[in-house]
N, C-alpha and C positions, 0 to 999 in steps of 0.2 A: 478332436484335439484343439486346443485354449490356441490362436495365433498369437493372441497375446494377452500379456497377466493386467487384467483390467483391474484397478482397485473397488472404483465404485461407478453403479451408475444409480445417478438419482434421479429426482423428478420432483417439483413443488405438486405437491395434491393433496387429496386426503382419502383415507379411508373408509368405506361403505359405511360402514355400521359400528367394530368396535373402536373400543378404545385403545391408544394404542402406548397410553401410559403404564398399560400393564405388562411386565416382563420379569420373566415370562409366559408366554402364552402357556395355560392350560395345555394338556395334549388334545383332551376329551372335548373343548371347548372348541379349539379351532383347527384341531386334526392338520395341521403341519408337517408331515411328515417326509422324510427323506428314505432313500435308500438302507441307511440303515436303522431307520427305527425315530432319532433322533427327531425335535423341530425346532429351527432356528427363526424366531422373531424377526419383523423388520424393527431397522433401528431407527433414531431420529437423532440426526445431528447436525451443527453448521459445519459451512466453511468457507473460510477467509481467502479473497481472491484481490488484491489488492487492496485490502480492508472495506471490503464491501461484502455485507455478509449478506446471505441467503439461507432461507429454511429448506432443507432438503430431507428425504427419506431413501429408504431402500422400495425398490419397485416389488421387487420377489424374492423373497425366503429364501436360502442357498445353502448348501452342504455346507455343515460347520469349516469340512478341509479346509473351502475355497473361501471363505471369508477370512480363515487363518491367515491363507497362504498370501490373499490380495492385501492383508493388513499389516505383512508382515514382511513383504518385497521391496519397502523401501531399506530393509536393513541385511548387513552384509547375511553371508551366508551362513556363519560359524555363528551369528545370535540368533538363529532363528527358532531350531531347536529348542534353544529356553526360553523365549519370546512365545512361540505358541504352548507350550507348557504353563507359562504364567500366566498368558490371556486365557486360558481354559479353564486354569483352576478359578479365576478370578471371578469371571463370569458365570459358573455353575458352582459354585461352593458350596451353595443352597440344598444343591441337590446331587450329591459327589454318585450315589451309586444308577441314577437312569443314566446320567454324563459319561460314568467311566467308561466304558466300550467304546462311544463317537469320540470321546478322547484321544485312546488311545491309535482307534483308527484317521483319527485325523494327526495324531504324528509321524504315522507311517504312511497314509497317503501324501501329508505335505512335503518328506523328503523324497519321495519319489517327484513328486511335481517340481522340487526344488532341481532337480538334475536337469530338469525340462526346461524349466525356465531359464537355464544358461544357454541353450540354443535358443531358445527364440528369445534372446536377446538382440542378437546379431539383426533380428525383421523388427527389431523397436524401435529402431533409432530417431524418429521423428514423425508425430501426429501429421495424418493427412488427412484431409477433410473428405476423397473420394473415399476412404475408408467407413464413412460414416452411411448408415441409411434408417430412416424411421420410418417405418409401418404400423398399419393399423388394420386393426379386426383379425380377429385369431380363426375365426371357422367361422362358416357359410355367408350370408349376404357382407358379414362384416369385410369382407377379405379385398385385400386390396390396399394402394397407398390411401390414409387418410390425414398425413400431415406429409409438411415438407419442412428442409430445413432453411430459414430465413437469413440466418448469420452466424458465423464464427468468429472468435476471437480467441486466437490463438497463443497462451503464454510458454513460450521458450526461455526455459529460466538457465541462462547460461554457469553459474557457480550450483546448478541441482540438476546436473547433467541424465537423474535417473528420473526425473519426472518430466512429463509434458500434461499441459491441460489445456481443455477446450470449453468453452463456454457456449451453447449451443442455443440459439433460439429460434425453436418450430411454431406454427400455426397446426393445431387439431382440427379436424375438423368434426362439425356443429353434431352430426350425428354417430358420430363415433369417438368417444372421447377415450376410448381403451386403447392405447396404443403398445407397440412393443420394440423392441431398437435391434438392429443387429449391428455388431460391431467385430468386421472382419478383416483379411489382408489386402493382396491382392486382387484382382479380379477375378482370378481363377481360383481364387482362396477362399474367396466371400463362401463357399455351399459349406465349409468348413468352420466358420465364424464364429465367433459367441455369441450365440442367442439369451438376450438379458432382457427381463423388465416386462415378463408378459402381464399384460391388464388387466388379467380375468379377476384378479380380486380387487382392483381399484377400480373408481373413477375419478378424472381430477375436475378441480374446484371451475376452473374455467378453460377457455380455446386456448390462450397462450400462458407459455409455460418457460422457464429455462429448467434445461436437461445439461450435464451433468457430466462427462464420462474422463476419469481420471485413467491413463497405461503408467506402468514403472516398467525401469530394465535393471539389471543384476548390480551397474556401478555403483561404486559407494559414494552413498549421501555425501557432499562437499558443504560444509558450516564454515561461516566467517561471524566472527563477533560485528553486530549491526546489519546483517543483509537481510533487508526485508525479501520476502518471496511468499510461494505456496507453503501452508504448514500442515503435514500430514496430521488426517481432518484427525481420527480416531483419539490421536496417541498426545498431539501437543495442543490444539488447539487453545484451551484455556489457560494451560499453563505459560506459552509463548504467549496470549493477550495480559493476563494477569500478569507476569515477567516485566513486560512493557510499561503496562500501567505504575506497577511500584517504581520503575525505572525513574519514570517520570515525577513522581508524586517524592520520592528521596531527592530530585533534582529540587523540585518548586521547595521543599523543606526548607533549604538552606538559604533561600532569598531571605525569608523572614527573620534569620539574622544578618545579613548585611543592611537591609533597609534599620534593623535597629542600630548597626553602627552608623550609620550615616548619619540618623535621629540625633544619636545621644553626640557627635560632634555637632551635629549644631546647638541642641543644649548647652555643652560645655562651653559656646562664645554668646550665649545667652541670647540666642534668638529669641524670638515671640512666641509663643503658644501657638498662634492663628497662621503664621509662617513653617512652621512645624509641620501643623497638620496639613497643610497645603501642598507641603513638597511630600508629605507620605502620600498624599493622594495621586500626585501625579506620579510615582513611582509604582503606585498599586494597579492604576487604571491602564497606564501605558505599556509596562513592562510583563504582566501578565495576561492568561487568557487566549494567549496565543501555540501553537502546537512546540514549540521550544526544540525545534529538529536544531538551529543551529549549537546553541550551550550545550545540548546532551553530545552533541559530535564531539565538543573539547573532552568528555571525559569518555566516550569513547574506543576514541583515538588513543589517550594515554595507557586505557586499558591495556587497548593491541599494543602500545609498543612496550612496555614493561612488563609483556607475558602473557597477560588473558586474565592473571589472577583477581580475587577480591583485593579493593581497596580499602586499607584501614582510614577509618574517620576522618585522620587529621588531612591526609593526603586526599579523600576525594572531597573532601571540604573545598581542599586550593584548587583542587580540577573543577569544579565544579564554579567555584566564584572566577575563575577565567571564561566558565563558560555564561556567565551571567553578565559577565564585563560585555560579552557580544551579542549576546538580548540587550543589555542597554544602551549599545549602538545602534542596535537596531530601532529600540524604542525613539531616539532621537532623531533617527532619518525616519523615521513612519508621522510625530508628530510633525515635523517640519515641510514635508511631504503632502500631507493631508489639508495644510495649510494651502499649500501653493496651488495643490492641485482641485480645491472644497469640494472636499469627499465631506459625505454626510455620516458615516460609519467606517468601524475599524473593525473586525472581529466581534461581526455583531450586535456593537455598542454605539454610540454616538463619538464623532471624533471628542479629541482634547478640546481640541479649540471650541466646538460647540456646546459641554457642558457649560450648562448656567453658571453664571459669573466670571468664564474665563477668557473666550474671546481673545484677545492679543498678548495675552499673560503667556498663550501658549507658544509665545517665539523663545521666549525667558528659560519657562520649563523645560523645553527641547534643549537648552544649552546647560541646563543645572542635569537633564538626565546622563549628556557626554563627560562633564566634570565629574557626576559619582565615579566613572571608569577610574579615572588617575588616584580617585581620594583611595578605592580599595588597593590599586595596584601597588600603592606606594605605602598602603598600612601593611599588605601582607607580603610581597613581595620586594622592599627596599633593598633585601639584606642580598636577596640572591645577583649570583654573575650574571642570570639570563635577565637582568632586571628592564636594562635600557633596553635591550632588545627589545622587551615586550613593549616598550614606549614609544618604541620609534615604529614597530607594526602597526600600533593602533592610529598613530598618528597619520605613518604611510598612507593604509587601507581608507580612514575616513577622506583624506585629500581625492584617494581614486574615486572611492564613491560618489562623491561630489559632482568630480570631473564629468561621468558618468551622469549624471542628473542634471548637470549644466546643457549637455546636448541633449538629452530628452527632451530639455525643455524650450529649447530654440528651434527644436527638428524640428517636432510635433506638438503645436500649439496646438488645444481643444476647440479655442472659438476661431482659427482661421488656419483653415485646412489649404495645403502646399503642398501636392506630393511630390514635388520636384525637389525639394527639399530632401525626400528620403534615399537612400541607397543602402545596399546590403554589407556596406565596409561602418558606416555609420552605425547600423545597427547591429554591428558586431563589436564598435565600439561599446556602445551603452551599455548592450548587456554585460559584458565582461570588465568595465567600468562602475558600473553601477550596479551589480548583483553577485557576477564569480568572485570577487575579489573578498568582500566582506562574506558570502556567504557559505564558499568550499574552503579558499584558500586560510583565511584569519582561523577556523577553529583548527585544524590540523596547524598550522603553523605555531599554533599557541602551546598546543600540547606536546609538539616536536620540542619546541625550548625547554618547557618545563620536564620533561625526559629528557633531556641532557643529550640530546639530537641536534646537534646546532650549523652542523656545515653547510657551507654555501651550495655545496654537492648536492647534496638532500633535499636541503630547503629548494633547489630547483629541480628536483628530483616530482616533488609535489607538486610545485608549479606547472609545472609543463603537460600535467596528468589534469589536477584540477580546474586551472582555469579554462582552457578548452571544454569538462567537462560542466562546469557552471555554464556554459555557452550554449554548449547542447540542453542542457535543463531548461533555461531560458527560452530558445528555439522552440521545444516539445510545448513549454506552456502556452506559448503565442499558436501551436496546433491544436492542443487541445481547446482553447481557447474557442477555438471556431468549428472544430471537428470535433470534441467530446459529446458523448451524453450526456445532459444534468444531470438526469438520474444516479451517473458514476461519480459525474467531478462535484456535486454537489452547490453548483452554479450554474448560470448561464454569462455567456462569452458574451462583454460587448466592447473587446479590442477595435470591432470595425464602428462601432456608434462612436468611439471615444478619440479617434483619429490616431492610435496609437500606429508607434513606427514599428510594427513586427515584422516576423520575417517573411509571414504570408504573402503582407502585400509588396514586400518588398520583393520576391521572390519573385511575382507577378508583374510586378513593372519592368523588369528582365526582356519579358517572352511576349508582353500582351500587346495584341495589335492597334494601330489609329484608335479602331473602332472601339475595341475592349477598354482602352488608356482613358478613351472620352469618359465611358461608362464608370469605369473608377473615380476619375476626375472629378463626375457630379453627385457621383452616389457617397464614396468614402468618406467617413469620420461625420455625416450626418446624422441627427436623433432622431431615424426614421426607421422602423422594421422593412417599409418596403424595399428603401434603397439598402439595408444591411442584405435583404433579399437577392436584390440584383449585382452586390459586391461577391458574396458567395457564388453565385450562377460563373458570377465571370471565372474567380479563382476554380470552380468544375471543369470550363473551358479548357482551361489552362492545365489542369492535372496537377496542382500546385500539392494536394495530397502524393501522388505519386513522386512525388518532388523530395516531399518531408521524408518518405517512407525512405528512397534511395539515399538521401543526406545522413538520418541516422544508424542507417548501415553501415554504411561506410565509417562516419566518426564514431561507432562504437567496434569498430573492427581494428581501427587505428586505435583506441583509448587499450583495447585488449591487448594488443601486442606491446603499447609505451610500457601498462602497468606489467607484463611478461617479465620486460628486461628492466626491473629496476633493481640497482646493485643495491642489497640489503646489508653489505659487506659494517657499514660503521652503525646500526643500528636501524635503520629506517624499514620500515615494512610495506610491501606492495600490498597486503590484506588490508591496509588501511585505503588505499584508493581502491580495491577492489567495493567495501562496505561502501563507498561511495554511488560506486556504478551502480553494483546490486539494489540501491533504492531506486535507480533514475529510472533504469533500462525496461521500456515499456510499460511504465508505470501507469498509472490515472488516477489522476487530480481531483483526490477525496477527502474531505475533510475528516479527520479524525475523531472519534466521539467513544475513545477506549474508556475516559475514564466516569463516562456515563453509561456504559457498559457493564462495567465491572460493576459499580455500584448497583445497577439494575440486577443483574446475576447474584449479588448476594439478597438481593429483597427480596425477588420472586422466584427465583431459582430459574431465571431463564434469560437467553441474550432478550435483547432488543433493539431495534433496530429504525433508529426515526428518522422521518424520509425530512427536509428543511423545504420550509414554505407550503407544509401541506398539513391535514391533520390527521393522516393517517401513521398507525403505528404499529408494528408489527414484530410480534412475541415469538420470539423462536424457542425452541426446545431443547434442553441441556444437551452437551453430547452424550456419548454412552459409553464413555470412562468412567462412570459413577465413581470406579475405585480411586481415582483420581481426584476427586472433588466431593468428597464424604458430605459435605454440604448441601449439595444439590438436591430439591425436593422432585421428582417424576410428575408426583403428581397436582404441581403449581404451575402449569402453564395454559396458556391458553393461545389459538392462531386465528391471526384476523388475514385475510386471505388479502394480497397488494394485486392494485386498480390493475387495467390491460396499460394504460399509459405509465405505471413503475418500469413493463418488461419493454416494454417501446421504445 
């Protein structure tokens, strides 16, 4: 008996011999076969884990049932029945009369397993890690443990209460690369366990691997408009990335006519040509290029609160140019910014200021990109009651920001390191100063007025939810900062080379002794790897990790219960601070690459996946909704296998 309804387990590897673009397998060819006759192919597909994708497979062939049934557990129990119906027909169309019998048996095995899987609900309620064990070699010399497991990261998706996942990574060992997993309950449970992933027909590409193993339980799937999370691999993956992508790309649409109104009034008081193109350039270089999380929030937000439905033109047009008013706030503290602090790049590119010919022009254009805010706000919105509101927010919000970057910049000077200077009241100013304010609070705020949400109630309804959780965002980056992987966040941390005032080291000047306080003193905010070496050793001392870990517990257990009780009574929606949490909470700080994705998925019909500052690139394989993506070619892909130092 199942202890519990695994969806999938996978494994990066590859197959001995065939190919495995061909589906489906021959019978006669690679004799597959199950209990009843039937053979089910492995599949090939990704999936997205905080937008970090990975190539994954099925380890071993499985009774049509139980692939039904594991693909079909995230959905309540009354779709299931036609759920696996359509997944059947869909899948074997090809060949309706070998399929009809495993069909039919596989409707009537899965409502049997479906009555099962309500009790053992109750033993699912949260991935444990002693639950796990990987072994290696199936029969004689091979038998025995040959891998162990290295790490876990565990994603507890609090708004997708039926799913848990683990991200798993083993070391194989050199002479047995055929591994198999068990995955069972308790300890007295384990002899009863699911046995998955036997090796006898694989081997994989290299020693280290990440492995895989998705549990569901019976609750129903919980969706808010905007929460990122896990996305069941099978059913939504492309269409949730695709989703995304146009989301974004109908956003960036709509710039290219504001930047034309902007143009055609300077025309009309007869600027210069050479002045012209000047300011379109620095609206083109500044203002895009960047992930646009906060403008797409203003529309949103508007969504959830006038319903969830589509927006007609005219209306996500104005949602949308409010949320472009806060990209070009942003763009304006980023040039200014970039200045003070000579950053050599923004996104990639060379700052403003260091494009040839502009140098100190770039004080000017930082103030011509905060003036486009008022010129639009005042051409489309003059007429409405919420008008000044919107004027006096933007106003408010850029003074906090300011505020905010005034003490950054007195704290924490780069070339003359004080850590006396810092304290953990300070850098809770800054952040929430200089980041919550413009960049949780300003887009919901903007889209509450423009919904006709306007009370003081409300509007600090939001407050008292967002800016604490801009705080925690902030916090989390200054952890990831120094505790991330690059390989996930797609950087490396050098908060400690650059003397910034986060909350690590702050956190650490707290508790850290004479001795440690020295060692900080001489090491921090130097451009040395050694001493960035011995700032980290000290923050080990100190358990400063264990620190972050109990901090964000607790402020996302309070953030849970604020957004519980917020009175929705005159309009206002807690789904909107929820959609906020849902991105933050355990997140990792990955740079986004959807809409080079998407466009790679329509060329070669396959993801792809490229790693930044390396040359390595790697081609993953469509999923196996084909019915889904009629476009999709099987057999245009190709797998270039990622280094031991990607899974490290």
């Amino acid at each position: 008996m199942e202890i519990f309804s695994v969806r999938r387990s996978v494994v990066v590897g590859q197959r001995k011999s065939h190919g495995l673009h061909q589906l489906p397998f021959p019978r006669e060819r690679h004799g597959y076969e199950d209990s009843w006759g039937d053979f089910i192919p492995p599949r090939l597909f990704c999936y997205t884990k905080n937008l970090q994708l990975t190539m994954t497979k099925l380890v071993q062939p499985v009774p049509l049932y139980r692939a039904l049934l594991r693909a079909a557990s995230s959905l309540s129990a009354y779709n299931f029945r036609s759920y696996a119906l359509r997944r059947t027909k869909d899948a074997f169309r090809a060949n309706r009369e070998l399929f009809g019998e495993a069909r039919d048996k596989a409707l009537q095995q899965g409502e049997n397993d479906l009555k099962m899987m309500k009790r053992q609900a109750a033993i699912s309620q949260m991935f444990q890690t002693d639950r796990l064990v990987v072994e290696g070699g199936l029969e004689g010399k091979d038998k025995g443990v040959r891998a162990r497991v290295k790490s876990v990261v565990v994603n507890d998706e609090t708004k997708r209460p039926d799913t848990a996942s683990a991200l798993i990574q083993t070391e194989a060992h050199q002479k047995s690369p055929h591994i198999y997993v068990r995955f069972g309950g308790l300890q007295k449970e384990c002899a009863n366990g699911v046995f998955w992933g036997f090796g006898h027909h694989y081997q994989f590409c290299q020693y280290f691997y990440p492995l895989c193993l998705y549990m569901t339980r019976m609750s129903p799937r919980v969706e808010c408009s905007g929460i990122a999370g896990l996305i069941p691999l099978e059913l939504r993956i492309s269409q949730r990335m695709a989703s995304k992508a146009e989301a974004k790309k109908q956003f960036e649409d709509v710039f290219p006519e504001l930047v034309e109104e902007l143009l055609a009034h300077l025309r009309s008081i007869n600027m210069p040509s050479e002045a012209i193109e000047w300011y379109e350039k620095n609206l083109m270089h500044n203002t895009m290029g960047g992930k646009l999380n906060r403008g797409l929030s203003v529309v949103d937000t508007y969504q959830i609160l006038t319903g969830g439905k589509p927006l007609d033109r005219e209306t996500y047009k104005r949602a949308a140019l409010l949320g472009w008013c806060v990209e070009l706030l942003q763009a304006f503290f980023l040039v200014a910014d970039d200045i003070m602090d000579q950053s050599k790049t923004r996104r990639g590119q060379p700052c403003w200021y260091l494009v040839p010919g502009v140098g100190n022009i770039a004080i000017n254009d930082s103030f011509m990109l905060e003036s486009a805010i008022f010129f639009l706000l005042k051409k489309h919105f003059r007429q409405e009651s919420y008008y000044v509101d919107l004027l006096e927010l933007f106003h408010d919000v850029t003074f906090q920001t300011e505020l905010g970057q005034l003490l950054d910049l007195i704290t924490a000077d780069e070339h003359v390191v004080d850590l006396s200077k810092f304290s953990l009241q300070k850098h809770s100013f800054i952040v929430i100063y200089k980041t919550a304010f413009y960049s949780f609070y300003l887009p919901v705020a903007l889209a509450m007025y423009m919904a006709g949400i306007s009370d003081e109630k409300d509007l600090k309804q939001a407050h008292d939810v967002l800016i604490p959780l801009g705080e925690y965002f902030q916090v989390q980056d200054d952890f990831l900062d120094c505790y991330g992987d690059p390989a996930v966040t797609g950087k490396i941390g050098t908060d400690i080379l650059d003397n910034k005032c986060g909350w690590l080291i702050n956190k650490a000047l707290q508790t850290a002794s004479p001795e440690q306080r020295k060692v900080l003193d001489e090491n921090y905010g130097r451009k040395d790897s050694a001493c960035e070496a011995r700032v980290k050793a000290v923050f080990d001392e100190l358990n400063v990790k264990g620190d972050y870990e109990a901090y964000e517990e607790k402020t996302v257990e309070k953030l849970r219960k604020d957004i519980s009780s917020v009175d929705e009574s005159r309009g206002f929606k807690g789904q909107v601070l929820d959609a906020f949490l849902g991105k933050i909470y355990k997140r990792q700080k990955v740079q986004s690459s959807h809409q080079i994705l998407i466009a790679k998925y329509s060329e070669i019909g396959s993801f792809v996946h490229f790693e930044k500052d390396t040359d390595r690139t790697t081609y993953l394989p469509p999923t196996p909704t084909m019915h889904h993506a009629p476009h999709i070619s099987c057999r245009k892909h190709h797998i270039r296998r990622i280094s031991h130092a990607s899974l490290n």
